[in-house]
SERO-4910 file (N, C-alpha, C, O; in steps of 0.05 Angstrom, whole numbers):
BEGIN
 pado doro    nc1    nc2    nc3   cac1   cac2   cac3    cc1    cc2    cc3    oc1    oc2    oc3
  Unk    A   2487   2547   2318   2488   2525   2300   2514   2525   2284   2517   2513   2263
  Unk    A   2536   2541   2298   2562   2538   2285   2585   2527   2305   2585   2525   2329
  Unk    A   2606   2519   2287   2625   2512   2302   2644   2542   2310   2642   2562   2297
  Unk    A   2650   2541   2320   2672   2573   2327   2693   2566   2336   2695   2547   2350
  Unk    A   2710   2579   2329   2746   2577   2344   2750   2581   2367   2774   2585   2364
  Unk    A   2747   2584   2390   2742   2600   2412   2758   2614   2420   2756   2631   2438
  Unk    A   2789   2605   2400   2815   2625   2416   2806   2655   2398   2808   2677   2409
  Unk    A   2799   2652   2377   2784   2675   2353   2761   2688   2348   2753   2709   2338
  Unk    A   2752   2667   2358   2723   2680   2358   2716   2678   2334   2702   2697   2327
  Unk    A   2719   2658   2316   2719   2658   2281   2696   2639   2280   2696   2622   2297
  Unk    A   2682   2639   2267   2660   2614   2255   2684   2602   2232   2700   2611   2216
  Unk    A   2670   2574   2246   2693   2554   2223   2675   2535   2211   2683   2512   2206
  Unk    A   2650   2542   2207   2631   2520   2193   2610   2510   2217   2613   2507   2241
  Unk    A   2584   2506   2194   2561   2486   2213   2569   2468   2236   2593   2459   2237
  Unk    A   2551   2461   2253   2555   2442   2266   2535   2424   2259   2512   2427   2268
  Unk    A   2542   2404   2242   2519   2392   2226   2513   2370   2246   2494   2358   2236
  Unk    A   2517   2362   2262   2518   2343   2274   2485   2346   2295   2465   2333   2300
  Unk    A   2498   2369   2302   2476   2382   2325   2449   2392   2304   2426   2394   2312
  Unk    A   2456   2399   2278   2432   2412   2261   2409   2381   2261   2385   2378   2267
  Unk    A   2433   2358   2252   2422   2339   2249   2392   2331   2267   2369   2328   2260
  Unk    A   2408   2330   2294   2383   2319   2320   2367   2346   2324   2346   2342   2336
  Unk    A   2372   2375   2316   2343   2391   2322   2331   2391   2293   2318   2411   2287
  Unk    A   2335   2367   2272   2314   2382   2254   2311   2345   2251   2325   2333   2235
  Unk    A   2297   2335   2265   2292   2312   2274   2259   2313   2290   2253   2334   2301
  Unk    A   2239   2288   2291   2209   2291   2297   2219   2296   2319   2244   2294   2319
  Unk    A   2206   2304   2347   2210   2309   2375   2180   2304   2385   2164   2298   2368
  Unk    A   2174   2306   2404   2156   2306   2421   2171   2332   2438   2195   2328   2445
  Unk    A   2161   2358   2446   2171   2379   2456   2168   2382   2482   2186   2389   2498
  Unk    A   2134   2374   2489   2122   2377   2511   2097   2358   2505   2084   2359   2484
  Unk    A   2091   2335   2533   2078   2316   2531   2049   2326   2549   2053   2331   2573
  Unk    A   2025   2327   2540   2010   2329   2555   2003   2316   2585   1985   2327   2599
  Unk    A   2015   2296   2594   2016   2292   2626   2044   2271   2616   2063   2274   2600
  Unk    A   2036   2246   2635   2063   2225   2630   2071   2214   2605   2052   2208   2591
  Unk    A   2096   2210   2594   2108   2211   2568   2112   2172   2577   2130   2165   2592
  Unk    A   2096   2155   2566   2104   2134   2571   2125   2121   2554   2141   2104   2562
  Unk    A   2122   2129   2533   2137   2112   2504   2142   2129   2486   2125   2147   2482
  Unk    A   2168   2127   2471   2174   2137   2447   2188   2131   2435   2211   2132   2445
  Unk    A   2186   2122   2408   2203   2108   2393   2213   2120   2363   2197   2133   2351
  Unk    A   2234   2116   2352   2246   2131   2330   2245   2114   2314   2249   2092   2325
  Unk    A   2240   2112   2283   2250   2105   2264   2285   2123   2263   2293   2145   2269
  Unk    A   2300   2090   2251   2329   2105   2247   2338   2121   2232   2361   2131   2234
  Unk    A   2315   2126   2211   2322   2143   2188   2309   2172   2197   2310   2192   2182
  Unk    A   2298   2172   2223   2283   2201   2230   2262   2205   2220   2255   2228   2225
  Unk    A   2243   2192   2205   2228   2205   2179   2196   2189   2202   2172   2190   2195
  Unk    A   2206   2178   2224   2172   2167   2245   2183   2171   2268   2207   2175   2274
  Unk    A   2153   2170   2286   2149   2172   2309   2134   2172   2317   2116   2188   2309
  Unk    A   2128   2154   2344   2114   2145   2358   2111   2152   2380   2132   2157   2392
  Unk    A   2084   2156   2395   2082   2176   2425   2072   2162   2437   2058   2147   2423
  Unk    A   2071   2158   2467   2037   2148   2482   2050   2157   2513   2073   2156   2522
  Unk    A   2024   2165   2523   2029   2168   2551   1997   2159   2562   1977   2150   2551
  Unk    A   2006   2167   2592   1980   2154   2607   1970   2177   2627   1984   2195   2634
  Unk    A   1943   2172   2635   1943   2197   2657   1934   2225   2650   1929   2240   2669
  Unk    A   1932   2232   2631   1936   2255   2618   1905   2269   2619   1885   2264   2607
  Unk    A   1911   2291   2639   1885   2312   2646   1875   2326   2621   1889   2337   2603
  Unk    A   1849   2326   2622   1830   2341   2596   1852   2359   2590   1870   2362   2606
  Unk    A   1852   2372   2566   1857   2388   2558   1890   2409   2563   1895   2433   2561
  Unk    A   1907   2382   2570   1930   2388   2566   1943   2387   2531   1933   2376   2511
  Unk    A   1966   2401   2534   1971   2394   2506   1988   2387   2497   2006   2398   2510
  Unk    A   1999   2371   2478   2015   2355   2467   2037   2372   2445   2023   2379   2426
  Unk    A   2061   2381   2440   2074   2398   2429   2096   2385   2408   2118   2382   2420
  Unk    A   2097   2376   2380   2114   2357   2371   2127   2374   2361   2116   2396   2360
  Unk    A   2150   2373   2351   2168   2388   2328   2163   2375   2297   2164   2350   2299
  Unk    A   2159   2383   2277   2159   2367   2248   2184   2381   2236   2187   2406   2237
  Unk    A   2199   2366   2225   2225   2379   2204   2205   2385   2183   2217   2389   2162
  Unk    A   2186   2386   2179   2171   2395   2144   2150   2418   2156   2132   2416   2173
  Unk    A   2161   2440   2138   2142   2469   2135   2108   2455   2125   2089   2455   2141
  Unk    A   2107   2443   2097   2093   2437   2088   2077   2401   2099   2092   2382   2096
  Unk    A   2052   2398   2109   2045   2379   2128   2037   2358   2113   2034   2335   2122
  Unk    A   2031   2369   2078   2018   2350   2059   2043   2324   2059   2038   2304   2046
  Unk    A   2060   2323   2068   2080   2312   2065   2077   2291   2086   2086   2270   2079
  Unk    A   2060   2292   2121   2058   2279   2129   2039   2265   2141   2021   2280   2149
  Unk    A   2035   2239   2147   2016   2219   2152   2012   2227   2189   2032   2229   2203
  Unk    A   1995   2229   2194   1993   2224   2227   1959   2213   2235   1936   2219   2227
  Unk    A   1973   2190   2257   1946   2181   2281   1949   2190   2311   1970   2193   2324
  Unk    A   1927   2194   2315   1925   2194   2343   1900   2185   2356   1878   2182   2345
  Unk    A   1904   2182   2376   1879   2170   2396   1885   2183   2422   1907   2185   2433
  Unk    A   1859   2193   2434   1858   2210   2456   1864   2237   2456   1863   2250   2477
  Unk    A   1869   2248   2434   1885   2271   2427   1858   2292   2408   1850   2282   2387
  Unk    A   1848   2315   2416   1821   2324   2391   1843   2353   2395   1862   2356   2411
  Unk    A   1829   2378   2363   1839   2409   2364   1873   2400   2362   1893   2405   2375
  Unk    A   1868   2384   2338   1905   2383   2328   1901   2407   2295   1888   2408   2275
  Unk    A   1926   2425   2311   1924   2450   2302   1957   2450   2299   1969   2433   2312
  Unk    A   1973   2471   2281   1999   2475   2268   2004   2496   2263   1988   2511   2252
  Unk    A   2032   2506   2269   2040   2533   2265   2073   2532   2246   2091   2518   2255
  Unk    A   2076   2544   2227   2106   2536   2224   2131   2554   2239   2131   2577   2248
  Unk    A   2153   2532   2238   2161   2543   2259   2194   2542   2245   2202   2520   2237
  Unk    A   2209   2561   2244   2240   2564   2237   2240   2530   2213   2253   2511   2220
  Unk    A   2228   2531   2194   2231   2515   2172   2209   2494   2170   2196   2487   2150
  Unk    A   2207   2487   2194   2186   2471   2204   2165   2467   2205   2150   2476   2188
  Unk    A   2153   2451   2230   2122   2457   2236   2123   2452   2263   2143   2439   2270
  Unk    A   2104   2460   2286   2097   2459   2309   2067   2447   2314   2047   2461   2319
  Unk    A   2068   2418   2313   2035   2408   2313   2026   2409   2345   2042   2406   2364
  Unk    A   2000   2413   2345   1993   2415   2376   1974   2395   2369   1968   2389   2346
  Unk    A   1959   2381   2399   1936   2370   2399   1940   2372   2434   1960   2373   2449
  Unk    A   1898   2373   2442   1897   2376   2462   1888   2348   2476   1866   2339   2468
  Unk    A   1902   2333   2495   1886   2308   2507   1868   2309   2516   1862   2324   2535
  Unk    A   1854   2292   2507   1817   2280   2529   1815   2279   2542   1793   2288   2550
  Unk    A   1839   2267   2562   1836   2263   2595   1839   2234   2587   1823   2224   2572
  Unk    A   1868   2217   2600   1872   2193   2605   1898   2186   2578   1916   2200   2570
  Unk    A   1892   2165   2571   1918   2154   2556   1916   2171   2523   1895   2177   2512
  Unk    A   1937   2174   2514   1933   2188   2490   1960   2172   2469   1980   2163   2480
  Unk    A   1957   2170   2436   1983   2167   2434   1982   2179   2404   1960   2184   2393
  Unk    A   2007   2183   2393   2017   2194   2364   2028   2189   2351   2051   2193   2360
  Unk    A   2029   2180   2326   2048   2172   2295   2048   2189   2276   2028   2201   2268
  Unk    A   2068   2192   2270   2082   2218   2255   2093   2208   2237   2114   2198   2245
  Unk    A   2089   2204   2210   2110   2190   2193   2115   2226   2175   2099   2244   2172
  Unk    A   2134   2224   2168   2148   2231   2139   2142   2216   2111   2161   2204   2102
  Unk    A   2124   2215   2099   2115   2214   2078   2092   2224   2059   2080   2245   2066
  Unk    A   2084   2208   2034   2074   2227   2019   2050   2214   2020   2051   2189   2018
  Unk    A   2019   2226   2025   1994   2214   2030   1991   2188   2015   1997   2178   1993
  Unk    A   1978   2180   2038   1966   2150   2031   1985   2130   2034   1981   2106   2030
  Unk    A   2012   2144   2044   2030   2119   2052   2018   2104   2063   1995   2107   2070
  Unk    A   2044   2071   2068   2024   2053   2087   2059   2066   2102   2080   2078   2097
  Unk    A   2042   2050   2127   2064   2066   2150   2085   2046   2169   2070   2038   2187
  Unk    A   2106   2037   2172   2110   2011   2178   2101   2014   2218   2090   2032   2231
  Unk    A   2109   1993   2225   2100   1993   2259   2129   1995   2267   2146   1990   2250
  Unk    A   2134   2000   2288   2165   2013   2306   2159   1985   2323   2180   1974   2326
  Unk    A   2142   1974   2331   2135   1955   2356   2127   1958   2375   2125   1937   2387
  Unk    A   2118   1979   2390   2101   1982   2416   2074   1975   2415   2063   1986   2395
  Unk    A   2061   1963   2428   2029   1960   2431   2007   1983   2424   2017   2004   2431
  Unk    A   1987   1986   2415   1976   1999   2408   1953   1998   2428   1934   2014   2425
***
């Protein structure tokens, strides 16, 4: 996560650029087909859905927040949504039903209302 000189071998500062996109929502690993995903521009939502998806595969998101009180999430098709923190973060799991499943992830403080990205529900 640094920049380096390469003729020196020196660290010459962060590479904030790249810090930027891994401490950003992700979808890591999609329980079967990853149909849709969509970003809020500010990073702070996200939106999942796939189709197809055999019992008890599992769904692997990245969260930039250690602490989860911080964020709002739905899902459908998705049961055993469980969290581990992970290098600052969080690592949310949920396991699919079998068939279409999908996920909203906002960044905010409970009871937000949550805006829509635009994909069908």
């Amino acid at each position: 996560m640094f920049e380096v000189d390469c003729a020196t071998n020196t660290i010459t500062g962060p590479r904030v650029a790249l810090r930027e996109v891994l401490r950003k929502l992700a979808v890591r690993f999609a329980p079967g087909s990853l149909s849709a995903v969509q970003w809020a521009t500010d990073g702070g939502l996200l939106e999942a859905r796939g189709d197809d998806a055999p019992g008890g595969n599992r769904l692997e998101l990245f969260v930039p927040a250690a602490d989860l009180s911080s964020v709002a999430l739905e899902t459908d098709g998705l049961t055993g949504i469980d969290s581990v923190t992970w290098f600052g973060g969080t690592l949310l799991y949920a396991d699919a039903n079998g068939g279409s499943w999908s996920i909203r992830v906002e960044l905010a403080g409970p009871g937000a209302t949550m805006p829509t990205l635009g994909f069908p529900r």
